[in-house]
N, C-alpha and C positions, 0 to 999 in steps of 0.2 A: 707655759704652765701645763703640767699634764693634771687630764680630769678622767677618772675611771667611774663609767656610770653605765643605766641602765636608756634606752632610748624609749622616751614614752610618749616621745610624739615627732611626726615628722611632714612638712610641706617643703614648698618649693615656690620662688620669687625672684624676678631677674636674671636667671640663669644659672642659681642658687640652692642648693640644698641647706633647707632650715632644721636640725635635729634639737630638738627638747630632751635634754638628759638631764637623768637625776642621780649623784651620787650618793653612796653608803648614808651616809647621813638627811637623806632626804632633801637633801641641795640640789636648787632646779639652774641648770646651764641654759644657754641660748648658742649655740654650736653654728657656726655654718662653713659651707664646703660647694666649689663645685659641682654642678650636677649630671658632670659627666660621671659619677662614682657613685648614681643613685641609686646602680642594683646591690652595691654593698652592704646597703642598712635597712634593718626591718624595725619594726617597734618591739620590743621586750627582747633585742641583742643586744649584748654588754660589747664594750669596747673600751680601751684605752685609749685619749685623745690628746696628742702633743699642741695647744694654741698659742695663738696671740693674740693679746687685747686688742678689742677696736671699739672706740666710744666717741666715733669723730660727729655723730650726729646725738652724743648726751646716753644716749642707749649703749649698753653693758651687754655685750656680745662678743663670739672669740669667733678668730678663723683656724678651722682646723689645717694644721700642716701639716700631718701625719695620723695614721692610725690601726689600730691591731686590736683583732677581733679576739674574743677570749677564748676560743679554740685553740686560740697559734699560740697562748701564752704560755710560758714553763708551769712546771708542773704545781708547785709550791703557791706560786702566784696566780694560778688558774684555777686551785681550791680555794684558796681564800674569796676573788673574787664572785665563784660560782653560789658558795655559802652565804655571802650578803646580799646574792642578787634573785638568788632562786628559793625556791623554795627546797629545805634541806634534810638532812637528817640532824638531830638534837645534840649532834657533839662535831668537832674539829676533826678533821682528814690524821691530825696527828693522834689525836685521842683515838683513834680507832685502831689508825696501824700498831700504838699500844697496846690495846687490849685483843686485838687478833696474834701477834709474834709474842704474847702471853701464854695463847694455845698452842702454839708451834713449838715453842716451848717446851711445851708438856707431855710431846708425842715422844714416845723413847725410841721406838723401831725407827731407825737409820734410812730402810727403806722409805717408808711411809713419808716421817721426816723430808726429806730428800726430795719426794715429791712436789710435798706441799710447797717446800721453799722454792723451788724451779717455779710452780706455775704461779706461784703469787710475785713472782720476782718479774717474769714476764712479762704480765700483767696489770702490773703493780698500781699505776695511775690509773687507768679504765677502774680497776680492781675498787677501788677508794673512792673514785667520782662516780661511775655510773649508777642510774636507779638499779632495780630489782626485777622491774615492769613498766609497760607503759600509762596503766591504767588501773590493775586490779588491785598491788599491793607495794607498799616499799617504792612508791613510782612519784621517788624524787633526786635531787642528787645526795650521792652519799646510801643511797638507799641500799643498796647491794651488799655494802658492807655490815650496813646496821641491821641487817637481815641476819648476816652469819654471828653478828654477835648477840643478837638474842636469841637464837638457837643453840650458839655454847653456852650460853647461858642456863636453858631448858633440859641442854644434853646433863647437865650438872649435876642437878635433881635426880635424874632416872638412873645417872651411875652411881652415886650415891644409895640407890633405892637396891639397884638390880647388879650386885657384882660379879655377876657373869659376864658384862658387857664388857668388849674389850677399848677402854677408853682412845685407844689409839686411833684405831679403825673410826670410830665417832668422830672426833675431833675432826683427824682428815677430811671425812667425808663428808662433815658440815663446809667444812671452811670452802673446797673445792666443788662439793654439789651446785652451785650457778657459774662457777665461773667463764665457762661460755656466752654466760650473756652478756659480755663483751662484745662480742661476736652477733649474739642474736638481735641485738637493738645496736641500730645505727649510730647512734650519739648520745650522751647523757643529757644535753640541755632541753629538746622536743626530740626524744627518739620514735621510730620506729619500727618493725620488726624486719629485719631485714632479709636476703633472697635465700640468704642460706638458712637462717635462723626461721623460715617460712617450711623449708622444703629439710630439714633434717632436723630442727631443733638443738637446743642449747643442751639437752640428757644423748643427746650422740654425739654431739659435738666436746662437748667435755669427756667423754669417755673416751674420743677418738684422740683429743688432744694428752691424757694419759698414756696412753697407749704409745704415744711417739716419745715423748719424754721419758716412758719408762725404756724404750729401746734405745734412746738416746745415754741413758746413763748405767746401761746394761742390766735392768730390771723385767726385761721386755716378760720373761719367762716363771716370773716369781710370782707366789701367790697374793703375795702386799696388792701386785697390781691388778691384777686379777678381781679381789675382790673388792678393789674402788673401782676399778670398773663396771661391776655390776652394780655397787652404790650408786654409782651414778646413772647408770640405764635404768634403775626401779626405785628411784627419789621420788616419783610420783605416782606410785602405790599399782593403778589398775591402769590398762590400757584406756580406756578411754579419758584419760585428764591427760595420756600422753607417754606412758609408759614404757619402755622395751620388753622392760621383764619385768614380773611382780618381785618381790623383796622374796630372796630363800635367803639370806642369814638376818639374824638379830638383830644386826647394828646397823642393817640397811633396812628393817622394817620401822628401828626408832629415826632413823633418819626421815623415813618418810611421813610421821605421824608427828615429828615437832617442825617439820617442813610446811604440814598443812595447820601446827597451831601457831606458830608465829606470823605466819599470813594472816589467817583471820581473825587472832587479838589483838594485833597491829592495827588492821582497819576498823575493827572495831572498837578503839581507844578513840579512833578519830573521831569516828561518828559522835561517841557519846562525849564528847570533849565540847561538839558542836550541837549540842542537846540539850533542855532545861531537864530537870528533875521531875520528877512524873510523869511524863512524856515519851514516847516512843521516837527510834529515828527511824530516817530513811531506812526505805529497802535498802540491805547491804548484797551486791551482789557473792560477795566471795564466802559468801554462808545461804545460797539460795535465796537470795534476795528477802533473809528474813528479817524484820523488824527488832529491834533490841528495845525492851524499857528499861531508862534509867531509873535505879531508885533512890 
């Protein structure tokens, strides 16, 4: 029988690796395995587990004979699992790639277009499972993407407000403004920030990765790319939150001002979600650590 769970407990007896899993359904397994294969399992690692029964002392327990960690799993299969086991973003891997190749969509310049679809296409699974962050916002699985959809969301509003902005350049430059952090965080499940993602950042690294793709598809020279590249070096307003260059056009100054409201009405949805009524929450760090009263 195959059992796909989460492991929430783990000892060792006779020679034995004991693993406690529990699957999607809150169903608790009694797993065991060799313990020659003890550095392969942590607690809160998902796995898929191929067993056999073994009940020869009355006791309901399986021997594992096989197993695969949900990293190695295809892609399809590896969202589903990570959405039941982790904590997630509020819609399906499919619902998302829906309403993001909604905005792609929308973008009429060929150039731009072209873009987007190369680096999402690349990217395309990290793109959809990874967080946003490790810690400050959107820092869960799925997060990354549900970041860019409530940004096209936000960009919505202000095109609708302000039709001088050129919806195209928006669009683009939402969807593709993180997509480095692919890159910059080591894994979606407990990531990290990793060596390069330390020492250049995900707004050079993205702009670096345009930069190739647009010479890759002989754009290198045009202004489409040019100016998502600067979108993407000045998505975080002022140098010190991280900057290359401050925002000189429009649609890179609204990128960086719904960049920094869906960060923190996001976390602050959270807080006050986990908050009585009358009440103030926690310091939020991603607004100065300032207090919010619910009313």
């Amino acid at each position: 029988m195959e059992v796909i769970g989460k492991i929430v407990g783990i000892n060792s007896s006779d020679g034995l690796i004991n693993l406690t899993v529990e699957d999607k359904n809150k169903e608790v397994f009694n797993l065991k395995i060799s313990n020659l294969y003890a550095d392969k399992f942590k607690v809160t690692d998902v796995f898929s587990f191929e067993c056999t029964l073994d009940n020869r002392d009355g006791r309901v327990r399986y021997n594992i004979e096989s197993f695969k960690n949900v990293r190695d799993f295809e892609f399809e299969e590896k969202a589903e699992a990570l959405h039941n086991f982790y904590k997630s973003a509020p819609f399906s891997i499919k619902e998302a790639e829906t309403e993001i190749n909604k905005y792609i969509d929308k973008i009429s310049n060929k150039i731009l277009k072209d873009l987007v679809n190369y680096l999402v296409d690349k990217f395309h699974d990290d793109f959809y499972i990874y967080p946003a962050a490790t810690k400050m916002h959107h820092n869960y699985i799925g997060g990354l993407s549900y970041h860019v959809i409530g940004m096209l969301h936000l960009a919505d509003g202000f095109l609708n407000t302000y039709d001088y902005l050129n919806s195209d350049y928006v669009y683009a430059g939402v969807i593709l403004h993180d997509i480095a952090k692919v890159h910059e965080l080591t894994e979606p499940i407990n990531p990290a920030y990793s060596t390069e993602g330390q020492l250049v950042g995900h707004l050079v690294m993205g702009a670096m990765e345009i930069k190739m793709v647009a010479k890759e598809l002989g754009y290198e020279d045009t202004e489409e790319a040019l100016v998502l590249i600067h979108m993407l070096l000045s998505h975080h307003g002022v140098p010190q939150f991280g900057a290359a260059k401050k925002p000189m056009i429009a649609e890179a100054m609204l990128l960086w001002y719904i960049d920094s409201i869906d960060s923190k009405f996001r976390v602050m949805e959270e807080e006050l979600s986990n908050t009585n009524e009358k009440e103030f929450t926690q310091p939020i760090g991603v607004i100065e650590k300032t207090k919010i009263y619910k009313i």
